[in-house]
Biopython code that builds the backbone (N, CA, C, O; Angstrom):
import numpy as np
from Bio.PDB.StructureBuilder import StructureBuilder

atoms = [
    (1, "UNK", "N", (163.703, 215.450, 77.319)),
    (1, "UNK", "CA", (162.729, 216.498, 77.190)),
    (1, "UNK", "C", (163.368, 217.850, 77.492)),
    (1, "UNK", "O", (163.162, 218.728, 76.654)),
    (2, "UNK", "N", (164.127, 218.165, 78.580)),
    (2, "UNK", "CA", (164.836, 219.241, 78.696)),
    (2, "UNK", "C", (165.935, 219.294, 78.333)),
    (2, "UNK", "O", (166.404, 220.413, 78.541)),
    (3, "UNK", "N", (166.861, 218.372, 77.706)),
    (3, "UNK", "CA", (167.550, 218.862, 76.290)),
    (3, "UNK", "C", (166.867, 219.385, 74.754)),
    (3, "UNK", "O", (167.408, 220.259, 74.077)),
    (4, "UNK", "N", (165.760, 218.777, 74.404)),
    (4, "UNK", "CA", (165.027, 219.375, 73.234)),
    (4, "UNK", "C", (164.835, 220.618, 73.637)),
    (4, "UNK", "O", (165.256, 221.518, 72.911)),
    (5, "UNK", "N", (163.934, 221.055, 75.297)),
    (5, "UNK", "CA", (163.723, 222.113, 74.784)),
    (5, "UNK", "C", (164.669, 223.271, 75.338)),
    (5, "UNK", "O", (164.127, 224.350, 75.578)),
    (6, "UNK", "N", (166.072, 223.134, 75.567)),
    (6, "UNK", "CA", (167.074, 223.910, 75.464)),
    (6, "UNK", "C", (167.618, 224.228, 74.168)),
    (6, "UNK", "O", (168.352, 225.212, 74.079)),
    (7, "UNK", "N", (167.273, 223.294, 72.804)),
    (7, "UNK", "CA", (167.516, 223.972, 71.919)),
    (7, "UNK", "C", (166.391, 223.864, 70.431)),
    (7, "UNK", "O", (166.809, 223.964, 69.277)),
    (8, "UNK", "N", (165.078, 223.664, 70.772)),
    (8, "UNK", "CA", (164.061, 223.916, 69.912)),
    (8, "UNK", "C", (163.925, 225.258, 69.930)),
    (8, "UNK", "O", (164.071, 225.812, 71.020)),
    (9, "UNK", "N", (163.654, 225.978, 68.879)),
    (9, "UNK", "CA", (163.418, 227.140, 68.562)),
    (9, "UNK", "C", (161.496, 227.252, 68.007)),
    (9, "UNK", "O", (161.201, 226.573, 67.023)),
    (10, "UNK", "N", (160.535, 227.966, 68.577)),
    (10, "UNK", "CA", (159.547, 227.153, 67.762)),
    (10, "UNK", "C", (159.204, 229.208, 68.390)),
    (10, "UNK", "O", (159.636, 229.618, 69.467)),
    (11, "UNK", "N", (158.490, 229.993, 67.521)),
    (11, "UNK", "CA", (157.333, 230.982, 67.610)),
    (11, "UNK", "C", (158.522, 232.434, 68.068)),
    (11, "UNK", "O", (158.220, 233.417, 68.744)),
    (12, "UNK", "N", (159.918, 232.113, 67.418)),
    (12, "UNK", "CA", (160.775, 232.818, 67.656)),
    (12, "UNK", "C", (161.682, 233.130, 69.083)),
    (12, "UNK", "O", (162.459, 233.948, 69.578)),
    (13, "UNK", "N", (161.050, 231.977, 69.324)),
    (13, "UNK", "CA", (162.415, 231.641, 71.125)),
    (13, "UNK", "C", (162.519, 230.212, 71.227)),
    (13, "UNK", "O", (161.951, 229.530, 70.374)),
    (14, "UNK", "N", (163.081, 229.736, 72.033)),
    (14, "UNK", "CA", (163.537, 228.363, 72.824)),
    (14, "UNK", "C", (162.601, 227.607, 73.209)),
    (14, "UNK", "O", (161.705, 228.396, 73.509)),
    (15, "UNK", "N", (162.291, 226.730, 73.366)),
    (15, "UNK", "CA", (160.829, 226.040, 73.676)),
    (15, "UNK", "C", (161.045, 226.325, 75.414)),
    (15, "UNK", "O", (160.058, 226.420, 76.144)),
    (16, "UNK", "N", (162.347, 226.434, 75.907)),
    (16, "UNK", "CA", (162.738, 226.253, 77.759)),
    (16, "UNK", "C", (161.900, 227.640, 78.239)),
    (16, "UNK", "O", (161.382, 227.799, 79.344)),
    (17, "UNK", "N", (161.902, 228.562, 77.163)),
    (17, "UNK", "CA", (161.339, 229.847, 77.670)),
    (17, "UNK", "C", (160.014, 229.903, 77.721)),
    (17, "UNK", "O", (159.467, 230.847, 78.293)),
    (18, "UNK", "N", (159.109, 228.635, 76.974)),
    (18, "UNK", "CA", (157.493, 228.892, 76.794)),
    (18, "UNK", "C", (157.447, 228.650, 78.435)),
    (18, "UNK", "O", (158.401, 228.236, 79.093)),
    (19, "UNK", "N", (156.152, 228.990, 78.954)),
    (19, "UNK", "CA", (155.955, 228.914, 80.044)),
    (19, "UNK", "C", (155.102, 227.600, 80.255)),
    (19, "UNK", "O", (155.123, 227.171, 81.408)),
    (20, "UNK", "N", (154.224, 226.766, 79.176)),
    (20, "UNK", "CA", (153.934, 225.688, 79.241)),
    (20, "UNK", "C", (154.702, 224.378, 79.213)),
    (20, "UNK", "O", (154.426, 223.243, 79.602)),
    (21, "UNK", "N", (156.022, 225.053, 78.472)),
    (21, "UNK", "CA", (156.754, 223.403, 78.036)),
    (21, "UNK", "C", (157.643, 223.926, 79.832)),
    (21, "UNK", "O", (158.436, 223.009, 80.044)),
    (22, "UNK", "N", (157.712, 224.654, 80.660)),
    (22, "UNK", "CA", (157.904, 224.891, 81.802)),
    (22, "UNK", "C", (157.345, 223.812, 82.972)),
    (22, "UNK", "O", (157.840, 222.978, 83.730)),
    (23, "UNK", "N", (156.027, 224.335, 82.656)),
    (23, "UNK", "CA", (155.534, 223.690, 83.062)),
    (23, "UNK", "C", (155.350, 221.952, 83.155)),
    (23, "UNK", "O", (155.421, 221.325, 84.212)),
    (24, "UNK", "N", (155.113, 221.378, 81.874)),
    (24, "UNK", "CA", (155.390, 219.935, 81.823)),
    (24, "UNK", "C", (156.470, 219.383, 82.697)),
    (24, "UNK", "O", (156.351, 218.591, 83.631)),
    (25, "UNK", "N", (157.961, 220.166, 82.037)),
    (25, "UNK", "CA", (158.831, 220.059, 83.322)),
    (25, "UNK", "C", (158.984, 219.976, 84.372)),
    (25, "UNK", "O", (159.860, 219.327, 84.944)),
    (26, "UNK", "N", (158.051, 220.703, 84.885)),
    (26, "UNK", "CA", (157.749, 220.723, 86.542)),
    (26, "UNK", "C", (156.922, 219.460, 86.477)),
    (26, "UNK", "O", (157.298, 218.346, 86.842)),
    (27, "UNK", "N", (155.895, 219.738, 86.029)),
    (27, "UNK", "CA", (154.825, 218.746, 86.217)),
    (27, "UNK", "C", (156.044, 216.772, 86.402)),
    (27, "UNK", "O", (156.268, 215.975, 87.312)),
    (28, "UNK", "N", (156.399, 216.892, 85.050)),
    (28, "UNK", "CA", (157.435, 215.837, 85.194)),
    (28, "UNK", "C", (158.587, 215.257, 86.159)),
    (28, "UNK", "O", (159.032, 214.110, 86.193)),
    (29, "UNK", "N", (158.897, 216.241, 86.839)),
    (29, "UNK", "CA", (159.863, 216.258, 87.715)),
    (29, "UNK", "C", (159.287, 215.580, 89.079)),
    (29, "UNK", "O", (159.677, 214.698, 89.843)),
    (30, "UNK", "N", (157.971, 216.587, 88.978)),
    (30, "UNK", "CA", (156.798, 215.905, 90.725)),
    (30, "UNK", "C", (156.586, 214.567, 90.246)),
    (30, "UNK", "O", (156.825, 213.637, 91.017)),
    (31, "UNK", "N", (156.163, 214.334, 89.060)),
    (31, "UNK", "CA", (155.537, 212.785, 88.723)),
    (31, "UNK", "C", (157.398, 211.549, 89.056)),
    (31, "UNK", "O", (157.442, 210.402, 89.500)),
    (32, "UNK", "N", (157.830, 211.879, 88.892)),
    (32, "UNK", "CA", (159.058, 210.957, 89.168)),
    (32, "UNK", "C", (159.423, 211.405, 90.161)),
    (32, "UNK", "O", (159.395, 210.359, 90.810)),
    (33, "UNK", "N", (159.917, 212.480, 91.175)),
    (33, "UNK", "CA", (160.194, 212.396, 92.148)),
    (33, "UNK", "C", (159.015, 211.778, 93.046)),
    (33, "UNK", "O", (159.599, 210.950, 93.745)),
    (34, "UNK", "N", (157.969, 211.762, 93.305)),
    (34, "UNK", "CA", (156.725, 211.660, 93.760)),
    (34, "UNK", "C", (156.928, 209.792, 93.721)),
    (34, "UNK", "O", (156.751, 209.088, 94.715)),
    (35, "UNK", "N", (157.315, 209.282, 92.383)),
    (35, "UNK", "CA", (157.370, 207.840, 92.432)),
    (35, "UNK", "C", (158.398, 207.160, 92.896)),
    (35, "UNK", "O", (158.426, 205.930, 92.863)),
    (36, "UNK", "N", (159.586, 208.071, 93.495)),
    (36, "UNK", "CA", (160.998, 207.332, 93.369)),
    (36, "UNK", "C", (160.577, 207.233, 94.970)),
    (36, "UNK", "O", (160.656, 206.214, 95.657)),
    (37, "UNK", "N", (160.131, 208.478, 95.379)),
    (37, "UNK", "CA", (159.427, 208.393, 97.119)),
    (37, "UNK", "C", (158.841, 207.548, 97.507)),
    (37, "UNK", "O", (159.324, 206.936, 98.459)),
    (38, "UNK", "N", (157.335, 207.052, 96.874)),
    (38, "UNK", "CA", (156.466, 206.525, 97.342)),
    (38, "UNK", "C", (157.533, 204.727, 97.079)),
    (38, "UNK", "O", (157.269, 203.759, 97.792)),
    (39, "UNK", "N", (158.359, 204.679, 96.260)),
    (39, "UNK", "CA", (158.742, 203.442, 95.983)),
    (39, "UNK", "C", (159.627, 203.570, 97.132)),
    (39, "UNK", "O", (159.208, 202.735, 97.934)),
    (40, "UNK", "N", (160.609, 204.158, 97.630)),
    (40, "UNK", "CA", (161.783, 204.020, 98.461)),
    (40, "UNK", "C", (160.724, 203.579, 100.223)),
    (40, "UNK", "O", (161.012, 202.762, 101.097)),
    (41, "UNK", "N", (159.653, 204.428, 100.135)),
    (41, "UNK", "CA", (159.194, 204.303, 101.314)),
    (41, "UNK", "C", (158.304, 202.658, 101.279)),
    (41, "UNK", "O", (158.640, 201.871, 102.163)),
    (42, "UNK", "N", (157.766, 202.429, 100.784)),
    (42, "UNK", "CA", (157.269, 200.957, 100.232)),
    (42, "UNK", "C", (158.233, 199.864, 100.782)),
    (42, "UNK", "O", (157.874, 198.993, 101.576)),
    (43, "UNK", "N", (159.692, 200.016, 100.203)),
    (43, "UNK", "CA", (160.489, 199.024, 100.649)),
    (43, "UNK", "C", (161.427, 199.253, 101.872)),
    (43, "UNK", "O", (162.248, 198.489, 102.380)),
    (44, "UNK", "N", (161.030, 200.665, 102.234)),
    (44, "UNK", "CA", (161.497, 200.901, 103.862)),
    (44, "UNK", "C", (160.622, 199.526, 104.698)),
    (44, "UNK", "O", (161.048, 198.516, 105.256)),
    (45, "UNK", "N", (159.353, 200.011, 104.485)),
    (45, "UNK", "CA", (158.054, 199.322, 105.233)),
    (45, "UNK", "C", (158.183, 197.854, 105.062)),
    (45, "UNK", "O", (157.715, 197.233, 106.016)),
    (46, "UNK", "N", (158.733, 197.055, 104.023)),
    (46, "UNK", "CA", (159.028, 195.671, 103.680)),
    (46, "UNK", "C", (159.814, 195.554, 104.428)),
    (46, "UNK", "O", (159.585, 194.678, 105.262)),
    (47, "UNK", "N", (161.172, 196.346, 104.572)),
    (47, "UNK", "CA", (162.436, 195.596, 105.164)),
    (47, "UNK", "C", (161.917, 195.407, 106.571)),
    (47, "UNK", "O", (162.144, 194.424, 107.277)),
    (48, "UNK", "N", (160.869, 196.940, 107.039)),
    (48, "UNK", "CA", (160.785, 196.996, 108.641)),
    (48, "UNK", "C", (159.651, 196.013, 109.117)),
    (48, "UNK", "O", (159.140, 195.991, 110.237)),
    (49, "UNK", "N", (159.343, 195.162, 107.985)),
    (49, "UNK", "CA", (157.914, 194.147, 108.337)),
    (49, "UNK", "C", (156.725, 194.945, 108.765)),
    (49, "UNK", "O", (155.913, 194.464, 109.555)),
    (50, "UNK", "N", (156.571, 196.356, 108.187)),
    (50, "UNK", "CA", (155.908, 196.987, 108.469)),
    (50, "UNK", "C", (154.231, 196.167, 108.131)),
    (50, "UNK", "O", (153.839, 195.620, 107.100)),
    (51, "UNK", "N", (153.601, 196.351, 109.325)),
    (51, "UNK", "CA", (151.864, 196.007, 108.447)),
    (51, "UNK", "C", (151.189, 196.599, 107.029)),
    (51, "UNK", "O", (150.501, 196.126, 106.124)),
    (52, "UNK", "N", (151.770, 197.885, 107.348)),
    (52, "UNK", "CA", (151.318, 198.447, 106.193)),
    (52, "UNK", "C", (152.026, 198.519, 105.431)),
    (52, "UNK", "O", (152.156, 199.719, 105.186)),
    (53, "UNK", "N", (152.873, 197.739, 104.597)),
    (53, "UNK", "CA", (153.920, 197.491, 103.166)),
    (53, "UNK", "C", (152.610, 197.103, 102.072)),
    (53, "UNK", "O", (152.301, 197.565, 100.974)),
    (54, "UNK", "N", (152.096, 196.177, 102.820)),
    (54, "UNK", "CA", (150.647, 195.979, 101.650)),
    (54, "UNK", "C", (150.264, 197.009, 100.630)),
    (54, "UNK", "O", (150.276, 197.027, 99.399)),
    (55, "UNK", "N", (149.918, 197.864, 101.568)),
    (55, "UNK", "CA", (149.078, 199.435, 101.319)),
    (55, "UNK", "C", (150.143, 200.553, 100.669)),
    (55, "UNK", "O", (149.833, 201.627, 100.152)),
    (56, "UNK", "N", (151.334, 200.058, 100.822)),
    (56, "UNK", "CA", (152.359, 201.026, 100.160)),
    (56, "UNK", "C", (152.657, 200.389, 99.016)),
    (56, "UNK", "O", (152.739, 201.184, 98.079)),
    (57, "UNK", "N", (152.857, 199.241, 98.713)),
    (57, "UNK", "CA", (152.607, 198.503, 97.860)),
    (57, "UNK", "C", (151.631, 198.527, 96.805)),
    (57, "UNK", "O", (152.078, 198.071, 95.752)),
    (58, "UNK", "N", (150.456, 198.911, 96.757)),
    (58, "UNK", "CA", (149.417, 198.495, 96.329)),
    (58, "UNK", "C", (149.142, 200.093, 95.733)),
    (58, "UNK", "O", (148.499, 200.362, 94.718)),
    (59, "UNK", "N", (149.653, 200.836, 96.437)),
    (59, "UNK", "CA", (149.612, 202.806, 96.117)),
    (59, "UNK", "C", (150.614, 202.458, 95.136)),
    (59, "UNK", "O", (149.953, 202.422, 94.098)),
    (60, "UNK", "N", (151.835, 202.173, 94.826)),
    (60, "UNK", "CA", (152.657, 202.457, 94.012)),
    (60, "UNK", "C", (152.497, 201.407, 92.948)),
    (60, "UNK", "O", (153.222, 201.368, 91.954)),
    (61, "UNK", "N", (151.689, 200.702, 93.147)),
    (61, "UNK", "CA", (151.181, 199.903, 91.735)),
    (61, "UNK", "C", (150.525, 200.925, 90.999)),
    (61, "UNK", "O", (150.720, 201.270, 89.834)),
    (62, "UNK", "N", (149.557, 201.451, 92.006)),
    (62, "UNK", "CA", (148.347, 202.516, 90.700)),
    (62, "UNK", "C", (149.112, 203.799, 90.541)),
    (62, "UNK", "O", (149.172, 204.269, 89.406)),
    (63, "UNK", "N", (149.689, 204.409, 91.504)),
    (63, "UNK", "CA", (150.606, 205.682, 90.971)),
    (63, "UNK", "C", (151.541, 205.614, 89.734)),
    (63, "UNK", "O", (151.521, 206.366, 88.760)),
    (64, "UNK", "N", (152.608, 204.248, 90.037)),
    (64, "UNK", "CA", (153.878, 204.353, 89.240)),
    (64, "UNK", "C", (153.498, 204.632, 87.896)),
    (64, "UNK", "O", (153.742, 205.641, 87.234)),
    (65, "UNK", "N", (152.801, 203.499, 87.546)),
    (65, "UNK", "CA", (152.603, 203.193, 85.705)),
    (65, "UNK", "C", (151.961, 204.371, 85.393)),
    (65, "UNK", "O", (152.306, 204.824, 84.302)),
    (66, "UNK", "N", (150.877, 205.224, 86.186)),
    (66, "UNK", "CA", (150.070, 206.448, 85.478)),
    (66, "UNK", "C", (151.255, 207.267, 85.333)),
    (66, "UNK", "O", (151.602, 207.639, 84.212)),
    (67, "UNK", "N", (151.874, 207.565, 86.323)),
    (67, "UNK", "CA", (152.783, 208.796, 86.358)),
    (67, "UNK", "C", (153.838, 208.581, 85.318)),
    (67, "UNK", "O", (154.204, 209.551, 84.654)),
    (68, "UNK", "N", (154.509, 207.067, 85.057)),
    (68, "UNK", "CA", (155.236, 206.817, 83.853)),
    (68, "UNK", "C", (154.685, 207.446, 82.720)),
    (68, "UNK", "O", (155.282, 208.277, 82.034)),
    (69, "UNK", "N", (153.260, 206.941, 82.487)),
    (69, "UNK", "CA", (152.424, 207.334, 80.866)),
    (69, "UNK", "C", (152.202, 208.867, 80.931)),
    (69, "UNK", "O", (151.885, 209.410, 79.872)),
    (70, "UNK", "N", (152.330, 209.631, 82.039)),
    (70, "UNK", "CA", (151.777, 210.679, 82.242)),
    (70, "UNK", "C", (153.602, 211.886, 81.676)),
    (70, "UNK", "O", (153.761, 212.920, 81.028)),
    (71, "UNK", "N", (154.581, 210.874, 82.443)),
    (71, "UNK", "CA", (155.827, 211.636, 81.785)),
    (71, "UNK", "C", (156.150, 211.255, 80.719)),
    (71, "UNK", "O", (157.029, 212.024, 80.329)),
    (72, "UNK", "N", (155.863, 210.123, 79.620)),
    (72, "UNK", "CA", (156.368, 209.731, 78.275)),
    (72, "UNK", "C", (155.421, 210.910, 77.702)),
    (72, "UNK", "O", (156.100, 211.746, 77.105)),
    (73, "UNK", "N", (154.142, 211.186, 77.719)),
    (73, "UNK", "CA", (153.067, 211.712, 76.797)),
    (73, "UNK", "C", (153.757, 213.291, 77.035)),
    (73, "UNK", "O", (153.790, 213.971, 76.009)),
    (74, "UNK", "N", (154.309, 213.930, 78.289)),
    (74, "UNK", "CA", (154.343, 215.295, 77.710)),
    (74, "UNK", "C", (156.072, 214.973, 77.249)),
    (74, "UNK", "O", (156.507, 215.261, 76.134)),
    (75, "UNK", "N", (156.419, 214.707, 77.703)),
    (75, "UNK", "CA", (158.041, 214.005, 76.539)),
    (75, "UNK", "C", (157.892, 214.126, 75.485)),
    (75, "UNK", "O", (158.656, 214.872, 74.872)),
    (76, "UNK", "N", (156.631, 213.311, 74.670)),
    (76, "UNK", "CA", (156.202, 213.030, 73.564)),
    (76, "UNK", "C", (155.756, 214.190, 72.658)),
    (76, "UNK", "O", (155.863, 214.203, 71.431)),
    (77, "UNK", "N", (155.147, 215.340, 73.574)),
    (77, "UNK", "CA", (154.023, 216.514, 73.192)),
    (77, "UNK", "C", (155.605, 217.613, 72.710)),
    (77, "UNK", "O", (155.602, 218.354, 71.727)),
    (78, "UNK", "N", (156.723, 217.462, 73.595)),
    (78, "UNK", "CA", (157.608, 218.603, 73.811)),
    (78, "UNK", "C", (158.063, 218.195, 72.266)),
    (78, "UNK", "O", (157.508, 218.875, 71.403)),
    (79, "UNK", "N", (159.064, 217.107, 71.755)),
    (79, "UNK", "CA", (159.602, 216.371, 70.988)),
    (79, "UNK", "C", (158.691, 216.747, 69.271)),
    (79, "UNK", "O", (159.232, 216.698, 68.166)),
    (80, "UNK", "N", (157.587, 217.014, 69.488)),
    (80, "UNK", "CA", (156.734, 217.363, 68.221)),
    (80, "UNK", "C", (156.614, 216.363, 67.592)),
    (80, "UNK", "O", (155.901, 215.426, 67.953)),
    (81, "UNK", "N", (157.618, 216.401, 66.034)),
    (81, "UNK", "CA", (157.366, 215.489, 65.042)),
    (81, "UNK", "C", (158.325, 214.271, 65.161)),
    (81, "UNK", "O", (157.886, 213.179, 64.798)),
    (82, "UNK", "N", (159.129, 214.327, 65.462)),
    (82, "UNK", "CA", (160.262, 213.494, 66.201)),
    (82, "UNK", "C", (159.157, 212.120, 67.222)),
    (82, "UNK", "O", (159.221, 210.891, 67.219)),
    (83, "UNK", "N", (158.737, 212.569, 67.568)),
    (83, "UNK", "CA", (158.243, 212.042, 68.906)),
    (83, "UNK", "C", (158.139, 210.570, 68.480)),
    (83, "UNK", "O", (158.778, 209.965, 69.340)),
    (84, "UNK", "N", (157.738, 209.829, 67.737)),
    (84, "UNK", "CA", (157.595, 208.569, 68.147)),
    (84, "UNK", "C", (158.024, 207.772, 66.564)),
    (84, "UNK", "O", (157.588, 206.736, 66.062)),
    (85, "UNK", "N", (158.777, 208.493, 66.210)),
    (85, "UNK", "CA", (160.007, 208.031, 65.197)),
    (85, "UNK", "C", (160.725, 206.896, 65.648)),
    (85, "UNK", "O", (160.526, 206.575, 66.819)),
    (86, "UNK", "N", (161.800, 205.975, 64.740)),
    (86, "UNK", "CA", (162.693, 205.172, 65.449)),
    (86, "UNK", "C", (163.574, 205.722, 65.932)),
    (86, "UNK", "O", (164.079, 204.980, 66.775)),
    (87, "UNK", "N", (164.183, 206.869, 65.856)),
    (87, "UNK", "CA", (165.232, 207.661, 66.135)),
    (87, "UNK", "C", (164.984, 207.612, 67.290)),
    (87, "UNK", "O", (166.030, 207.270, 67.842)),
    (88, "UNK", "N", (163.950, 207.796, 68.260)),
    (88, "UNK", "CA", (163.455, 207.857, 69.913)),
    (88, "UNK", "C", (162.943, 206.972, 70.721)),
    (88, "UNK", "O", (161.760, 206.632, 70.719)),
    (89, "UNK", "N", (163.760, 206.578, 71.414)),
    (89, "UNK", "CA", (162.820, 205.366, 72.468)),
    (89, "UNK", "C", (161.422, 205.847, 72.688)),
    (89, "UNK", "O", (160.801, 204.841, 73.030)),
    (90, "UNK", "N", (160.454, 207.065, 72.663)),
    (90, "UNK", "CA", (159.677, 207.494, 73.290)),
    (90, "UNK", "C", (158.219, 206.503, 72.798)),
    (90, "UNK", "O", (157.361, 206.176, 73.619)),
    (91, "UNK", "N", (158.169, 206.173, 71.503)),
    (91, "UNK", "CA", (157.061, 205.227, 71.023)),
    (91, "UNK", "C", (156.954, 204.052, 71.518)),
    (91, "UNK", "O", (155.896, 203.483, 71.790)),
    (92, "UNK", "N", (158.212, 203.576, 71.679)),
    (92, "UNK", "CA", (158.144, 202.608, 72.614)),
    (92, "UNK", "C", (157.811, 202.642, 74.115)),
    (92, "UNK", "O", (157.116, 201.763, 74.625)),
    (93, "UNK", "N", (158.231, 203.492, 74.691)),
    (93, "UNK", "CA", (158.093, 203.539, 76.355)),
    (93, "UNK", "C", (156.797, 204.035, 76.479)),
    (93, "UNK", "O", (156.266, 203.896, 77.580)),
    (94, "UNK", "N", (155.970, 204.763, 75.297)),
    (94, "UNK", "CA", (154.232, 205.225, 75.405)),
    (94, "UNK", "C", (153.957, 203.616, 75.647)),
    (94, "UNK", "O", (153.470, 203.066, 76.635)),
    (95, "UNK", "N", (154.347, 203.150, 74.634)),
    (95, "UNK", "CA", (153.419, 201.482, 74.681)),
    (95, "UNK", "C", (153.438, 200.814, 76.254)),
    (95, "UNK", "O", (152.443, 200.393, 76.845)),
    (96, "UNK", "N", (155.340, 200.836, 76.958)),
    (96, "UNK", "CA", (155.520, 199.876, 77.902)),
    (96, "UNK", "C", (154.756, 200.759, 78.993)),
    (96, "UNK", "O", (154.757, 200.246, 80.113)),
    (97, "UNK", "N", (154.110, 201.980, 78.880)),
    (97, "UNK", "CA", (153.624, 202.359, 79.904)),
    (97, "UNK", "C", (152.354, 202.270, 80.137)),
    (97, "UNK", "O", (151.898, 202.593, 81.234)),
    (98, "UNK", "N", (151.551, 201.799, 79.096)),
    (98, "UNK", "CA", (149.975, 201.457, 78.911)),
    (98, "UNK", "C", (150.317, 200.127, 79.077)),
    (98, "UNK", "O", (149.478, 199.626, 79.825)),
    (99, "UNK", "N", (151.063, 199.398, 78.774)),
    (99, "UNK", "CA", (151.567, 197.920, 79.174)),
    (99, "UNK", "C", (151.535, 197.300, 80.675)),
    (99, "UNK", "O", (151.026, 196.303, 81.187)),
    (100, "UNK", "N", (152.599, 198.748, 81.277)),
    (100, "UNK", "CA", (152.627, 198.250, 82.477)),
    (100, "UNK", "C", (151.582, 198.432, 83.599)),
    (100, "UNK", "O", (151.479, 197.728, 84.604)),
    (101, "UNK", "N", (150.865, 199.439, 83.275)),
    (101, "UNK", "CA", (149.344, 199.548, 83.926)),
    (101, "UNK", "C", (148.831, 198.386, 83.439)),
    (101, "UNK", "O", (148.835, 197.906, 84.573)),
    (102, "UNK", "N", (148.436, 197.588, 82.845)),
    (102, "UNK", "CA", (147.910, 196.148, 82.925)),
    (102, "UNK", "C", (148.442, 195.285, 83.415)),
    (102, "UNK", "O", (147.750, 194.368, 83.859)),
    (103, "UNK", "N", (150.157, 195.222, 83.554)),
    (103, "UNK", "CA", (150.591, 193.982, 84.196)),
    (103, "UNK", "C", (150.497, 194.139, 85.924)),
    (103, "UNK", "O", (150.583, 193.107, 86.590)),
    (104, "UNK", "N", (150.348, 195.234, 86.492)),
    (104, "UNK", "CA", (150.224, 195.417, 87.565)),
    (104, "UNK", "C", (148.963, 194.932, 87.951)),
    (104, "UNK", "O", (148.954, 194.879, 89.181)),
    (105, "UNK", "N", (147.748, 194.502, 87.414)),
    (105, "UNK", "CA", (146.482, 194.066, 87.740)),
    (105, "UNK", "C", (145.547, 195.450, 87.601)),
    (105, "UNK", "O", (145.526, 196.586, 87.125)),
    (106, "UNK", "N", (144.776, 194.453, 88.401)),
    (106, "UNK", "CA", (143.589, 195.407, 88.106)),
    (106, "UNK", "C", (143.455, 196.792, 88.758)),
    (106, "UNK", "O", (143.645, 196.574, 89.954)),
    (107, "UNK", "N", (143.192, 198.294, 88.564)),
    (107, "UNK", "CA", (143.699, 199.145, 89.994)),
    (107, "UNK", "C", (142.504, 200.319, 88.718)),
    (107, "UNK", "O", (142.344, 200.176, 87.506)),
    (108, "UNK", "N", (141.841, 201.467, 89.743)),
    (108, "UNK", "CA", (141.315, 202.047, 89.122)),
    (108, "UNK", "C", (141.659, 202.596, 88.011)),
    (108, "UNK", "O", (142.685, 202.440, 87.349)),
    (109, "UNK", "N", (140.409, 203.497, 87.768)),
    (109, "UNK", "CA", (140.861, 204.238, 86.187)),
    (109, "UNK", "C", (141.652, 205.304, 86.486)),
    (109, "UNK", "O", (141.538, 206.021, 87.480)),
    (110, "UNK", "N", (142.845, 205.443, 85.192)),
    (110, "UNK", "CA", (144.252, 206.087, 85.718)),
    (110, "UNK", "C", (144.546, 207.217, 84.714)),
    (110, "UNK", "O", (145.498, 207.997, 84.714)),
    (111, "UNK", "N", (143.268, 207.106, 83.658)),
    (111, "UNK", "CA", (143.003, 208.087, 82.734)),
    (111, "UNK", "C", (143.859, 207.869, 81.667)),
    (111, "UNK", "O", (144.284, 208.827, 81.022)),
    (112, "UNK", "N", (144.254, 206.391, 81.323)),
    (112, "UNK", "CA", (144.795, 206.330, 79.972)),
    (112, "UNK", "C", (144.400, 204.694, 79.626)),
    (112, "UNK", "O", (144.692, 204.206, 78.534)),
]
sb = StructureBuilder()
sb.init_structure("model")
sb.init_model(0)
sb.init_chain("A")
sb.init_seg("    ")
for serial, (resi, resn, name, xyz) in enumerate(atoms, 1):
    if name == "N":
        sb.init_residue(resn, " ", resi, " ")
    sb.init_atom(name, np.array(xyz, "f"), 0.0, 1.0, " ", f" {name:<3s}", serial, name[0])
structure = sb.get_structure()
């Protein structure tokens, strides 16, 4: 996503300069750093037999997969017409990410 938009040109500049495809970026960056956390701390709490591994566990079931579908879709939005071509894993990883919110069970609505 931030190689496309270092060199998409779209409304007479760079797509890196819109302040929305900026944004996604950011937005993208919190959604995976945010999951690599909540996962590292999860299996802190396992190793330490923590009581509450359950509950860290059970948060990063319903976080991970949204925040996955949540970074393929603006991936997908940046990419334009490209986006879910064979040329791009991205059609695929939309699917494994509505996928993997079901294999995780049942967990509220995650807005996709």
């Amino acid at each position: 996503m931030v190689e496309r938009s270092l060199v998409r040109e779209v409304h007479g500049g760079l797509l890196k300069d819109k302040q929305f495809i900026q944004g996604f970026i950011a937005d993208n960056y919190m959604d995976i750093q945010a999951a690599r956390l909540m996962t590292i701390n999860a299996a802190e709490k396992v190793a330490d037999n923590d009581p509450q591994a359950r509950t860290a566990i059970s948060t990063i079931k319903v976080f991970v997969p949204a925040a996955y579908h949540r970074v393929v879709d603006r991936a997908i939005q940046v990419w334009g017409g490209a986006r879910v071509s064979n040329d791009l894993p991205l059609g695929r990883m939309y699917l494994a990410a509505r996928v993997l919110g079901w294999l995780t069970g049942p967990t509220r609505s995650t807005g996709f």
